[in-house]
N, C-alpha and C positions, 0 to 999 in steps of 0.2 A: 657278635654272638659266639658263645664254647659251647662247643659240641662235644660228648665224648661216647668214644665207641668203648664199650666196657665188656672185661672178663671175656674176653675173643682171643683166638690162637693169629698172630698175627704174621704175613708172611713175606719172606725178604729173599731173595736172591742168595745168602750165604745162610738160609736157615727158617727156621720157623719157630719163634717163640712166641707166649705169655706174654703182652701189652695193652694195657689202655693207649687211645689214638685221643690226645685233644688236639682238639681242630678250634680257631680264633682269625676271624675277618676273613675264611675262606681259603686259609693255609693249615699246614700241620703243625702246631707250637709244641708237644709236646709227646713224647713215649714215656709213660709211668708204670711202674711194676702197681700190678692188678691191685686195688685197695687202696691204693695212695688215693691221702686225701686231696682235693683239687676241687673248686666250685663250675660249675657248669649249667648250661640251661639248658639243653636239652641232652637226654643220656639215651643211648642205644644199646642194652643189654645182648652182648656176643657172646653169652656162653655158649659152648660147645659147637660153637661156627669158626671159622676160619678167613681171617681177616684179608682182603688182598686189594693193591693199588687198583684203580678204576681201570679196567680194561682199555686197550686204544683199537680202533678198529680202520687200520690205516687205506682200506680198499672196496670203497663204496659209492655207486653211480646212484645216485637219486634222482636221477632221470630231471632231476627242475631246475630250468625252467624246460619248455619245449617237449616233454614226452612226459606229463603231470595225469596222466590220465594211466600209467604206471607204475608210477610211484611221485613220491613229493619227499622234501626234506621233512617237513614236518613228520610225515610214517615211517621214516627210515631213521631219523634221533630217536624217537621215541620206543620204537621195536626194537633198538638198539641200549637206549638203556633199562627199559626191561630185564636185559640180559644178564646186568652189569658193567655195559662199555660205557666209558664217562666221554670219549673223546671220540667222534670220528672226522677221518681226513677222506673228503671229497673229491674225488676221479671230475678233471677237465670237461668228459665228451658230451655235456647237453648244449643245448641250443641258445643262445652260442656258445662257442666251446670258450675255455679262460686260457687265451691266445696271446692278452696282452695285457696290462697293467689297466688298464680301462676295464676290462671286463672281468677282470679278476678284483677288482675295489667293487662293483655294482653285484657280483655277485657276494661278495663278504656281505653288501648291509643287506641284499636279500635274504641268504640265510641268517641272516642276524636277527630276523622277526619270527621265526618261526624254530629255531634250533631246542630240544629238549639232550644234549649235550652240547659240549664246548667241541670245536670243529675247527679243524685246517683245510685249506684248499693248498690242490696241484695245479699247477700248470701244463697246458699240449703244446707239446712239441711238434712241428708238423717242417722240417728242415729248416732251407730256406726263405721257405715263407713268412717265418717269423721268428728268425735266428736271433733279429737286432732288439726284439723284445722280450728274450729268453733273460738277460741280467733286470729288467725290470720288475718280473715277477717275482725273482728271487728275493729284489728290496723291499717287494709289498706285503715278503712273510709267508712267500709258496712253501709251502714241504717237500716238492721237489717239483718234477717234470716229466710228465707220460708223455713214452714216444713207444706207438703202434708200429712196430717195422718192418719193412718189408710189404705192408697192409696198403691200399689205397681208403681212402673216408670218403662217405657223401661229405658234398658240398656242403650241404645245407645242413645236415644233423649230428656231421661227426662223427658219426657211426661208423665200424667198421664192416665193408664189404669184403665177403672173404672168399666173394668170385666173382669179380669186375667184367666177366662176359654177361652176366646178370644184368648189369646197369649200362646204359645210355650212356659213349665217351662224357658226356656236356656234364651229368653227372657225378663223375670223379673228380677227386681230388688225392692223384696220382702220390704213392709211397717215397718216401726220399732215399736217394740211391746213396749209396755206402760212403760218397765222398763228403754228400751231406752232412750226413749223420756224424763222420768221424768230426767235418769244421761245429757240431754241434755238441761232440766232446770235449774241444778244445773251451766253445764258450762255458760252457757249466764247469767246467774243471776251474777256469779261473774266479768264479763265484764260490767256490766252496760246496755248492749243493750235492745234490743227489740226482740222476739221469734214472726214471725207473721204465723200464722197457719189457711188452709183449713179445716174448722169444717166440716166433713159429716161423720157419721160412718157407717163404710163400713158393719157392721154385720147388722144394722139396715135396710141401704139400700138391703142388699139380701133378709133380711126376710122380705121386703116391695114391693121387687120384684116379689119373689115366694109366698106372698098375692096375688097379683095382677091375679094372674094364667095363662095369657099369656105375649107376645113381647109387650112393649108398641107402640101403633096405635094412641095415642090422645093426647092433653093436660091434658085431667083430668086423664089420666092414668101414663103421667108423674109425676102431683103432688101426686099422688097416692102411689107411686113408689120412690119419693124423699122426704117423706114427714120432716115437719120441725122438730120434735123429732130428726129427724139424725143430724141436726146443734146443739141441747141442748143437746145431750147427750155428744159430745165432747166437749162444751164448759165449763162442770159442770167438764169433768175430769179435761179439760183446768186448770180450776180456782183454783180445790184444789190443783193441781201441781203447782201453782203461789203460793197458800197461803202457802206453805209448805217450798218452793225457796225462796220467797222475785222477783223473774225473771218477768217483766214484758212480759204479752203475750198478742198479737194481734190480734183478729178474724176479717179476711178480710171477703170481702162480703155478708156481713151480708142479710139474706134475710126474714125472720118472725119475728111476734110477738112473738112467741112462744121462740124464739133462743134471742129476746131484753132481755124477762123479766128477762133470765138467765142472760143475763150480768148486768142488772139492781140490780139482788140480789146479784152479786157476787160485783158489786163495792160497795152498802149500809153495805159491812164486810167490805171495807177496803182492799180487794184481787185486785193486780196492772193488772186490765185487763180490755182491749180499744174495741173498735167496730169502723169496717169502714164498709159504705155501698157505694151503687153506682147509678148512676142514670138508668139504669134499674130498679130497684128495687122501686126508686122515683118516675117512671115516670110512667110505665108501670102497667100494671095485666093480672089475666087470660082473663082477658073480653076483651085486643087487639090482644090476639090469632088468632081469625078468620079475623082481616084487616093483622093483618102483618105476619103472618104467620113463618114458622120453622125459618127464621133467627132472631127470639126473643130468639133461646133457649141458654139458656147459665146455667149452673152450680154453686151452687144451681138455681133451678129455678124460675125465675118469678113467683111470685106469686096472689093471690089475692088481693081484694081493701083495705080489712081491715090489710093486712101487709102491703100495701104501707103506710097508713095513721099512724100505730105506729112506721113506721120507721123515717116519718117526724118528728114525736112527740120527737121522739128519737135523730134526730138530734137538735129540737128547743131546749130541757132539758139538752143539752150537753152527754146524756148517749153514744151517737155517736160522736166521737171525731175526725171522721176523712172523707172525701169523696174519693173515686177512682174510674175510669172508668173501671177496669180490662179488659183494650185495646188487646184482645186476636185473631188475624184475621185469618180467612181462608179463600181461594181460592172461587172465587164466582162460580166454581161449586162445591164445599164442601156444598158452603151453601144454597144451591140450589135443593140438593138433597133432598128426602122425609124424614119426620121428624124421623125414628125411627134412621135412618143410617148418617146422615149429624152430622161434629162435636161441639161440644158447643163450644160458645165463639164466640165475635164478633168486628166489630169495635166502638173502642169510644172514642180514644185519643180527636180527633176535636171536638165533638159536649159535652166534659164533660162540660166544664164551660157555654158553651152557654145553656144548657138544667138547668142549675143550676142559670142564670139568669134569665131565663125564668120564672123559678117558684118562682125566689125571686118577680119576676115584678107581678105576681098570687097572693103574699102574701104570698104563705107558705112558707118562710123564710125570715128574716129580710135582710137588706143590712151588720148587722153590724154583725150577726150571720153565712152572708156566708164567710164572709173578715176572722171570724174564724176559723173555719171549713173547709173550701177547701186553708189555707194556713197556719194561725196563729197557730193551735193547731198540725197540720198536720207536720209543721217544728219545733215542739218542740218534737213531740211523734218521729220524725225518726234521732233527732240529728242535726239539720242542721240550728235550731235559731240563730245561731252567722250570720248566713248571707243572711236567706233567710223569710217569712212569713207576713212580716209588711212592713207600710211605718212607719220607724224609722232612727233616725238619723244614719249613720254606720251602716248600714245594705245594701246589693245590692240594686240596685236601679233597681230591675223590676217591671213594673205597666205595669195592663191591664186597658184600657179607656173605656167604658162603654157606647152608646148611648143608652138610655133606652124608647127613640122613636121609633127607626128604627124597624125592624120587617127583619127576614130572612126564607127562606124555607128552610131545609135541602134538599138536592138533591145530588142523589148515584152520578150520573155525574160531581158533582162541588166538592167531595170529597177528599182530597190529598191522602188518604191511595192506598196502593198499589193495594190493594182487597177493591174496593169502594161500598160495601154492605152495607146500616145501616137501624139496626133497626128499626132510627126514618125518613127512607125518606118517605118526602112528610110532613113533620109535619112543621107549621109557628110556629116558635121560637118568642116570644117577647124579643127587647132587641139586641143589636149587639155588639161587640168589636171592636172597630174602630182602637185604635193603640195599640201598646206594644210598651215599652222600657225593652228592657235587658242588664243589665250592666252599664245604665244611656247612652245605642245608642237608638234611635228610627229604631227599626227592623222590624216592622209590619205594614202596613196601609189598612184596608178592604180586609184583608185576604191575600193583597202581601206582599211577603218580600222587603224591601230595604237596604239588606245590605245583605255580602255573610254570611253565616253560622258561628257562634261564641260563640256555646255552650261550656263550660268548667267542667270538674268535681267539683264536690261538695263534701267535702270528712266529714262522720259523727263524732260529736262527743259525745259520750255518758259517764255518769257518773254512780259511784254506786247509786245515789241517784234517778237516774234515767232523770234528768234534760239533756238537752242539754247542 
């Protein structure tokens, strides 16, 4: 089948020009100046929208198997492409976690029935415990490998405990100590992969805690309590661990300036180490505490205005390489309950890209800078540029369409996630996704689908040199 996307401003990492997109067997065959003639069966008229590769949404717990009464893959692809993201990459921590090349194969053909985009899985790193099966996930096409550090997990659910006096010894599944982690540098360095790791150190946060001298009751006693030094002090172990390896390592959810400058210094050596942040962090501060109250709180936490503003900075300078929603749901009465007991993490698959157009249409980020950044650099750092991040010739042919007039509300009500809580309801978004194609079908039109479900895996592939 030819697909073509017609009379659309189309958008590219060196630019934004004027192109028809035909799309043939589920790839990109051609870029034609607007008018050229070409036969096609199905035409999608872009005028005066703005064309851009299919979003990737590289940081999303779908809670399934084992906590489906949260979320499922099927709500979390589907509220996902909604948005515009053709691809999301699946966080390890359900039940079981994807430990080892067994559970990492039985998890692909489960989300493989239920996927409404094309999806990668990660692999947990959990030290020693399963170091010898850290090169097997890599061959079965992981995108990388999450390591919790510092964190102890239940046993049973993977979860992290982020105060192990909380839990029963027989319970844990005690944090891998630094000697670990460094021999689990050395095994991923020699794979080629990518090491992506939860920066907060757990000593830091105790004695930030037992500063604090009581339960925390507030927001300022949460940043009190979390403060940023806990993200830089593992990201400075993070780096000499890289610098020492050659192993590139990944600090997800980036949330201070404080925790930027350290990756700032660490990449000006030459040390192979990336930063993703996320649109909480872009969007938000401490100052919308009081309108939206505990379902902002997520891990690291939100912070103030002048970390949202060098995270931006961070992304325009490239020092951030990557964006994620970290789409982590719970039960709207989890989230509902009072702030010191209610768990972090929230919903974001749906509103990542649209919250990321928004502020491109604001100006604080370019059109051609987000085309990079929430796909282009995002599918080169997780292995998966041979077929997904761009409009390029031979590449999938997923594009999200853009109407940069429209204007949308977010609303908990019109949400797909299963646990329809967000952050941003009630917020006018500028800016709307009118269609997607994935695969070179047109799958998406204002939020419905037209076609049944036909996500596929994406399977990584990484080099020593660290390229895709």
């Amino acid at each position: 089948m030819r697909l073509r996307v017609s009379n659309g401003s189309a958008v590219f990492p060196d630019g934004v020009r004027a192109a028809d997109v035909l799309c043939e067997d589920g790839r990109i065959a051609e870029l034609l100046e607007p008018g050229t003639a070409s036969p096609s069966d199905v035409e999608i008229d872009a005028a005066g929208k703005l064309v851009f590769a299919g979003f990737i949404d590289p940081h999303v717990h779908s809670r399934e198997p084992g906590n489906e009464h949260k979320e499922d893959f099927s709500h979390s692809t589907l509220g996902a492409l909604t948005g515009g993201v053709t691809t999301v990459l699946e966080m390890p921590n359900a039940i079981p976690p994807v430990e080892n090349r067994q559970v990492f194969d039985e998890r692909r053909a489960q989300h493989e029935k239920s996927a409404w985009t094309d999806f990668g899985l990660w692999g947990l790193a959990l030290g020693d415990e399963n170091l010898e099966h850290i090169p097997g996930l890599f061959e079965a096409g992981a995108v990388g490998v999450k390591l919790f550090w510092g964190y102890a997990l239940h046993k049973k659910t993977r979860s992290l405990i982020y105060n192990s006096a909380d839990e029963a010894p027989e319970n844990l599944l005690m944090p891998p100590d630094n000697g670990e982690v460094l021999r689990l540098f050395d095994v991923i360095a020699a794979t080629g992969g990518v090491l992506a790791a939860h920066c907060e150190d757990k000593d830091v946060l105790a004695a930030s805690e037992q500063a604090l001298g009581h339960a925390i009751e507030s927001y300022e006693d949460l940043l009190a309590a979390r403060p940023p030094i806990a993200e830089a002090t593992t990201i400075a172990v993070a780096a000499e661990f890289a610098r020492i390896t050659g192993c590139r390592v990944h600090v997800v959810h980036l949330s201070s300036a404080f925790a930027l400058d350290s990756i700032r210094v660490a990449q000006s050596r030459g040390i192979p180490i990336t930063a993703e942040t996320c649109p909480q962090y872009l969007t938000l501060s401490d100052e919308d505490y009081p309108r939206i109250g505990a379902r902002m709180k997520v891990y690291p936490p939100v912070r103030r205005r002048t970390d949202q503003e060098a995270l931006w900075e961070g992304v325009r300078r490239g020092t951030i390489a990557s964006l994620g929603s970290d789409h982590a749901p719970h039960t709207i009465e989890e989230k509902s309950q009072g702030f010191s007991t209610q768990p972090a993490g929230g919903v974001g698959a749906e509103t990542f890209a649209p919250l990321l157009i928004d502020a491109m249409l604001r100006d604080r980020v370019t059109p051609e800078r987000l085309t990079e950044v929430a796909s282009a650099s995002t599918a080169r750092l997780y292995g998966i540029a041979h077929r997904k991040g761009a409009i390029a010739l031979g590449l999938d042919a997923d594009l999200a369409i853009v109407d940069p007039a429209a204007e949308r509300t977010v609303r908990d009500e019109e949400l797909v996630a299963k646990q329809p809580i967000s952050a941003w309801h009630g917020t006018v978004l500028r800016g709307a996704v009118t269609d997607v194609v994935l695969g070179g079908v047109h799958v998406m039109h204002d939020r419905e689908p037209l076609t049944e479900r036909r996500g596929r895996f994406i399977a990584a592939r990484h080099r020593r040199d660290g390229q895709a």
